[in-house]
DSSP file (Angstrom, degrees, kcal/mol; ACC not computed):
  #  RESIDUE AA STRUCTURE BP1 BP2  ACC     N-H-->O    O-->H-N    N-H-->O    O-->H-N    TCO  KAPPA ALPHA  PHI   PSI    X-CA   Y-CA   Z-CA
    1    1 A X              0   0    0      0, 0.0     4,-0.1     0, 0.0    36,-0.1   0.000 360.0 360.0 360.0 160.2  100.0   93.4  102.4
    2    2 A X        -     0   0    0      2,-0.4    35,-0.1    34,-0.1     0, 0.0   0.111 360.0 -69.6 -91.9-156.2  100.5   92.9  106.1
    3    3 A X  S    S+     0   0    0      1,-0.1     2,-0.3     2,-0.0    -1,-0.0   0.745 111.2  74.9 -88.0  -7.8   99.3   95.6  108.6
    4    4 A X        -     0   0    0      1,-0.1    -2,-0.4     2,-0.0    -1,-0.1  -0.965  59.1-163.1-125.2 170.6  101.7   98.1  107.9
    5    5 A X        -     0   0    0     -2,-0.3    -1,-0.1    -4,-0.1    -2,-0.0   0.483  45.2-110.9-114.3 -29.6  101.5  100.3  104.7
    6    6 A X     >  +     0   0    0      3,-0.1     4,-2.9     4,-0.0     5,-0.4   0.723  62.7 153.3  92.0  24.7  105.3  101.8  104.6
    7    7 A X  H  > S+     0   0    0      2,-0.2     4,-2.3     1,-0.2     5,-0.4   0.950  70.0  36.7 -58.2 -66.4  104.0  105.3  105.5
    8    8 A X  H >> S+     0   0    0      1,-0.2     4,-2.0     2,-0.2     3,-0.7   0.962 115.6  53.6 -35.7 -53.4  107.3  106.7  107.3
    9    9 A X  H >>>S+     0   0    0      1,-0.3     5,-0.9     2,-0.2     3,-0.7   0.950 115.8  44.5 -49.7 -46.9  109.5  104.7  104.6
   10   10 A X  H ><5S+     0   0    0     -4,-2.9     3,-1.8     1,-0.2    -1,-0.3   0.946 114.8  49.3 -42.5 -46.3  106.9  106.9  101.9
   11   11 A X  H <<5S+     0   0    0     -4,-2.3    -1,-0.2    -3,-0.7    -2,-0.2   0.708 109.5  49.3 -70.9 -32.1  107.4  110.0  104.0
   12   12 A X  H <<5S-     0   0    0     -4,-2.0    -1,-0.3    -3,-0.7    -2,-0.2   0.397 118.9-100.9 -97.1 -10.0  111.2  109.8  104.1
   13   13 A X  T <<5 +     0   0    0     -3,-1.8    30,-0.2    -4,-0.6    -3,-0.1   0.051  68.2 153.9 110.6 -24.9  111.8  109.3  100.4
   14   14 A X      < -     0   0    0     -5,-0.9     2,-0.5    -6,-0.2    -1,-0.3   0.031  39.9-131.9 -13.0 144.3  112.4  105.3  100.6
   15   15 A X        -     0   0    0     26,-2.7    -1,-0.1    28,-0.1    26,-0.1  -0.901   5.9-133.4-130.1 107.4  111.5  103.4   97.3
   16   16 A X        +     0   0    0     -2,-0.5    24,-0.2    24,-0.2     3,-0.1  -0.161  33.1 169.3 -32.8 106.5  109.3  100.2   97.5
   17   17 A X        -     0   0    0     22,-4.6     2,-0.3     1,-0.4    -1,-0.1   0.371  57.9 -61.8-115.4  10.5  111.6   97.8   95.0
   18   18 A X  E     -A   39   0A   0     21,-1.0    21,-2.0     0, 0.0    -1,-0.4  -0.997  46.4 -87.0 156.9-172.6  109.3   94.3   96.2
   19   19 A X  E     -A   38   0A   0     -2,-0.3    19,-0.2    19,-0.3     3,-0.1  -0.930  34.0-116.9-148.2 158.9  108.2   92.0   98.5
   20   20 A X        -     0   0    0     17,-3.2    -1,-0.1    -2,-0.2    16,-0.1  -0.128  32.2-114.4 -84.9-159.0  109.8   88.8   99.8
   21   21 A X        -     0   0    0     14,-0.1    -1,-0.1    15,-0.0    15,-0.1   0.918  34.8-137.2 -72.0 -60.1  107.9   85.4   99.1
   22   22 A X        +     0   0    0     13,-0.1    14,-0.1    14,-0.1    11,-0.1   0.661  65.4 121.0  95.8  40.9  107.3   84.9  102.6
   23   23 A X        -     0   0    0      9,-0.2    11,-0.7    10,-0.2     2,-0.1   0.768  56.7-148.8-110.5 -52.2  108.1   81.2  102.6
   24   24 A X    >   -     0   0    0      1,-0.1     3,-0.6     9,-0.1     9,-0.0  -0.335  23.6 -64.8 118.5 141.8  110.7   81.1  104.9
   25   25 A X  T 3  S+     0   0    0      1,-0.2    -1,-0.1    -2,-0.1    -2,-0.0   0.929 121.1  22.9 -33.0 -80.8  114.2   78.7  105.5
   26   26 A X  T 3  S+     0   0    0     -3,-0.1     2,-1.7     1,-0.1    -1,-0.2   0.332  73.1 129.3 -84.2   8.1  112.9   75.4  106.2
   27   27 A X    <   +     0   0    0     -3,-0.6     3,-0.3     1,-0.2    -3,-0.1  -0.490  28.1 172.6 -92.7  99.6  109.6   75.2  104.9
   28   28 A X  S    S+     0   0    0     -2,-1.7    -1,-0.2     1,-0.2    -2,-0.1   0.252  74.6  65.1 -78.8  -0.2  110.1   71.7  102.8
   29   29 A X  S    S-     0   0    0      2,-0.2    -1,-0.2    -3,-0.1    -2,-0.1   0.344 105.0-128.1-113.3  -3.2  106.4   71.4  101.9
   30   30 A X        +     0   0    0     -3,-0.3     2,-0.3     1,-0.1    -2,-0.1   0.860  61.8 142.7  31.2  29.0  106.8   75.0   99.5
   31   31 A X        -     0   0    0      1,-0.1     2,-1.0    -8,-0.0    -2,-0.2  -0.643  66.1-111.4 -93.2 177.4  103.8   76.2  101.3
   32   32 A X        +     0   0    0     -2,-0.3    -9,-0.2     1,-0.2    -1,-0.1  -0.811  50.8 159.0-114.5  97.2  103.8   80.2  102.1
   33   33 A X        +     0   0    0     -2,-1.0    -1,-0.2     2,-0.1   -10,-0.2   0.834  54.5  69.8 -72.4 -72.2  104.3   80.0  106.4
   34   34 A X  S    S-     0   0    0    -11,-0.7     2,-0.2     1,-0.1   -10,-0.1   0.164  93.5-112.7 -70.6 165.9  105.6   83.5  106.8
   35   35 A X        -     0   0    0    -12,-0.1     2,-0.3    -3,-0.0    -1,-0.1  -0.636  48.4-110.7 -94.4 146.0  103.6   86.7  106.3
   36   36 A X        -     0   0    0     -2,-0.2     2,-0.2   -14,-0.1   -34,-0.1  -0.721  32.6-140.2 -72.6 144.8  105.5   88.5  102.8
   37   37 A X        -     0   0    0     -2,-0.3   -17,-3.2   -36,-0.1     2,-0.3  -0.431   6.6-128.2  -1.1 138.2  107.5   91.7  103.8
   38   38 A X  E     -A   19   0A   0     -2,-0.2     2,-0.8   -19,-0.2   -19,-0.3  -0.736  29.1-142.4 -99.4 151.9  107.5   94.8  101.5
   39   39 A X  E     -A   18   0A   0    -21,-2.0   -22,-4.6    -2,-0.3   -21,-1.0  -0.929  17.4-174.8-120.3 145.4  111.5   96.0  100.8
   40   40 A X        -     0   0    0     -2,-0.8     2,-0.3   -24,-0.2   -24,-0.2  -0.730   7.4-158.2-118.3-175.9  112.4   99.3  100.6
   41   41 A X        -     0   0    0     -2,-0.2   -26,-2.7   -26,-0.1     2,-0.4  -0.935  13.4-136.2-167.2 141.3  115.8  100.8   99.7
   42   42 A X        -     0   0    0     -2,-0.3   -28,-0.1   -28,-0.2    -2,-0.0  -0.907  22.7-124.9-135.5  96.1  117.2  104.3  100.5
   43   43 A X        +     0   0    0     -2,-0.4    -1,-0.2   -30,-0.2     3,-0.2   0.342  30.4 173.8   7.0-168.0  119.1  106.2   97.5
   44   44 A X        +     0   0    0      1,-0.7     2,-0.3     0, 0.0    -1,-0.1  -0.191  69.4  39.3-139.2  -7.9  122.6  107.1   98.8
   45   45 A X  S    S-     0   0    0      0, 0.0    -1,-0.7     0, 0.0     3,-0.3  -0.770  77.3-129.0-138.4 147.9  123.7  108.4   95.2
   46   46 A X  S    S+     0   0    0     -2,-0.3     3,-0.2     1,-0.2    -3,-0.0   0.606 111.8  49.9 -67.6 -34.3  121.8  110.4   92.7
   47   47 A X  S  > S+     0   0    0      1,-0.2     4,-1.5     2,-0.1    -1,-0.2  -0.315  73.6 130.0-101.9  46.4  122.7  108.0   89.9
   48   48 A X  H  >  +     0   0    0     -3,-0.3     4,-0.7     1,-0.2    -1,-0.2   0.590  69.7  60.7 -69.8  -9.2  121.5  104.8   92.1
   49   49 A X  H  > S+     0   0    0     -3,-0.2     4,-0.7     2,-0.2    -1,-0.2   0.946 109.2  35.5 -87.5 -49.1  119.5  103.8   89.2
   50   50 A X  H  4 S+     0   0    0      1,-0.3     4,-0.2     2,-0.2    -2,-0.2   0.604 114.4  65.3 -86.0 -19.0  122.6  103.3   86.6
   51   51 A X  H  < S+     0   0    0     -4,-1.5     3,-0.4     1,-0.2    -1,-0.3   0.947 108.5  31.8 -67.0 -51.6  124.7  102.1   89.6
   52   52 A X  H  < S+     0   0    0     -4,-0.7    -2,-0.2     1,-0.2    -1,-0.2   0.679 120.6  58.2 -94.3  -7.1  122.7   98.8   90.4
   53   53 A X     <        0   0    0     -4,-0.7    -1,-0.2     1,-0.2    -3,-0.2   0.766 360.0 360.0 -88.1   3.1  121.8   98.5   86.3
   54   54 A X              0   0    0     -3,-0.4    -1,-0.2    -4,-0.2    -2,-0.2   0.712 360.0 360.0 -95.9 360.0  125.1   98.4   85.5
């Protein structure tokens, strides 16, 4: 992980769903340039789980 931890995102009810590779657009070589990024995603629905499996 990079240097921040997602504390607000925690604090605020956000849910951690991954992280990105951190390779980046142009990067021809498949080596890892960029530092990986956490994503979070923030409910908007109660059934948000059955929405995005369905």
């Amino acid at each position: 992980r990079g240097r921040f931890h997602g504390t607000s995102y925690k604090a605020s009810n956000w849910i951690l769903v991954g992280q990105t590779k951190g390779r980046g657009k142009k990067d021809i070589f498949n080596e890892y340039k960029l530092p990986k990024k956490d994503i979070w995603l923030y409910p908007l629905t109660k059934e948000f789980k059955s929405t995005l499996l369905s």
